[in-house]
C-alpha positions in Angstrom: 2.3 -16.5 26.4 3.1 -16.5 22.6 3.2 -20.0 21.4 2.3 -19.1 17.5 4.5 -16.8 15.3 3.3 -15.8 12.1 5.9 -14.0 10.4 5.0 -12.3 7.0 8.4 -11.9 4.6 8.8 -10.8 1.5 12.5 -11.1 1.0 13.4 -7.2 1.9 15.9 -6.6 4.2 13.1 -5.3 6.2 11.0 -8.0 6.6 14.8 -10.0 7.2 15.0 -8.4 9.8 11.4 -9.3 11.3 12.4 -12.8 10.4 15.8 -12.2 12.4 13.5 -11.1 15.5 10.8 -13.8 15.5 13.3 -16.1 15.5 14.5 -15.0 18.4 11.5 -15.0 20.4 10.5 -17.9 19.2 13.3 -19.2 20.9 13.6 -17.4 24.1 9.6 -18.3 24.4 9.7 -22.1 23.2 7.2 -21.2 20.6 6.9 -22.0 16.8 7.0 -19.8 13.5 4.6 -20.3 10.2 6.2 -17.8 7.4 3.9 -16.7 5.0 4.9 -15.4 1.6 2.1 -13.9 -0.4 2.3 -13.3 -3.7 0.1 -10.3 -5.2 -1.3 -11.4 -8.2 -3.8 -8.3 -8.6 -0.3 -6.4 -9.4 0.5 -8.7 -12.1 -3.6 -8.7 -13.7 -3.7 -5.0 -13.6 -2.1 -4.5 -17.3 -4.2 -6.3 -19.5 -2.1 -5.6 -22.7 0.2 -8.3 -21.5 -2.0 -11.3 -20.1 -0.3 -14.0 -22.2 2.3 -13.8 -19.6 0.6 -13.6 -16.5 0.9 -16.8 -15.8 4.8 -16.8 -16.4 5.0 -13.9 -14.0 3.2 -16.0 -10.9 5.5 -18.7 -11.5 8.0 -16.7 -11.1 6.5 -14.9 -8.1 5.7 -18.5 -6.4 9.3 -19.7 -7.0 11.0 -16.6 -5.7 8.3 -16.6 -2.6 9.7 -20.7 -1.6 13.1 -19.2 -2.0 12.5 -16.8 0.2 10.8 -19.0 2.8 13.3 -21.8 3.2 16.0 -19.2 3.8 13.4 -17.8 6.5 13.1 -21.8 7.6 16.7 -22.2 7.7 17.2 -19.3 9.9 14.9 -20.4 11.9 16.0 -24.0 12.1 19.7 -22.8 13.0 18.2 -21.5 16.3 16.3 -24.4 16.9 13.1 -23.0 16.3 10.4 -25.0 14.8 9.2 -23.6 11.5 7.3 -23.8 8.7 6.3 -21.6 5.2 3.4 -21.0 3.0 3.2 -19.5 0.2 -0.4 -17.5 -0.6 -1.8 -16.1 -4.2 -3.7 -13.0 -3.4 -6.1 -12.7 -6.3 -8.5 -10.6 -4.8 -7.2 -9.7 -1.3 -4.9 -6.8 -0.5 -1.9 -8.3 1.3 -2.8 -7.3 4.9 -6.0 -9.2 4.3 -4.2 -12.2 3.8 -1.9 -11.9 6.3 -4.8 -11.3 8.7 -6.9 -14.4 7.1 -3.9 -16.9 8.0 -3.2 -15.4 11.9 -6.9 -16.5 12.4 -6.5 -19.6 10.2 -4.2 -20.9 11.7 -4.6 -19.3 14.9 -1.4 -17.6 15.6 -1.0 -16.1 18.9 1.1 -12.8 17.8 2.1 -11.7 14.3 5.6 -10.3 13.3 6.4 -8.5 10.9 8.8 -5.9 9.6 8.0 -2.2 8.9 9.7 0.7 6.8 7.9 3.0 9.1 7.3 5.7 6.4 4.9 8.6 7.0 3.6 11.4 5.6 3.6 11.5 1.4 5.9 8.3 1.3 3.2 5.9 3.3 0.4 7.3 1.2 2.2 6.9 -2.1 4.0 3.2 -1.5 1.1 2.1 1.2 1.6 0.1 4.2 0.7 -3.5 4.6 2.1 -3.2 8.0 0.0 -0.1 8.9 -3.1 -1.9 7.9 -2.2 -4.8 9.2 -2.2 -3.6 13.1 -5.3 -1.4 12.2 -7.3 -4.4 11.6 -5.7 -7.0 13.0 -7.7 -8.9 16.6 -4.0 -10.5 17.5 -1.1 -8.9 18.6 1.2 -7.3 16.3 4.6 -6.7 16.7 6.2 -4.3 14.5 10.2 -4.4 13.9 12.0 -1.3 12.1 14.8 -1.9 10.0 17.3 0.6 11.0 18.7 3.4 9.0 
């Protein structure tokens, strides 16, 4: 049915616990994970004033995005699923795009990924890569809630 997870994370203990569910349906299915980290450079290239370091900053973002995936691949590997990570600048993509890009790249059979599940004022002031993600997206989505 599902043979191909792809699991955005971002280190939050929401998308943790998207990680925490993949992983176990991955195993109950017999099916294998890709994590993707993607790091959002336009963030760090929208204040000019401090460009000298921008470079610094993605470092930073890239080595904080591998930490994040081999814990995701070592929760992964301690239920025997098979796993892997990526780690994806977005220079020019919003986040949902890239998430979307990879499902198809790769192809993934169903996408997982946690969700805050904000509404009203709070989803149109922080935005919701999950919310765009299942408006766009032509695989299935499966959207975990952290509970409060």
């Amino acid at each position: 049915m599902y043979a191909r997870l792809l699991v955005p994370t971002d280190g939050s203990a929401t998308a943790r616990k998207g990680v925490q569910e993949a992983c176990q349906l991955a195993k109950a299915l017999g099916a294998e994970i890709q994590f993707i980290y993607v790091v959002d450079t336009r963030l760090v290239y929208a204040d000019l004033n401090g460009a000298a370091f921008c470079s610094d900053v993605i470092q930073s973002l890239n080595e904080a995005g591998a930490a994040i995936l081999e814990e995701a691949k070592s929760a992964a590997a301690a239920m025997g699923v098979t796993a892997w990570g990526k780690t994806v600048e977005a220079p020019a993509s919003t986040v949902a795009d890239i998430i979307l890009s990879e499902a198809a790249a790769w192809p993934a059979d169903l996408i997982v990924m946690g969700t805050h599940g904000r509404r009203g004022m709070a989803e149109v002031v922080m935005g919701s890569d999950a919310q765009s993600v299942v408006k766009q997206a032509r695989t299935p989505v499966l959207l975990v809630r952290q509970p409060a």
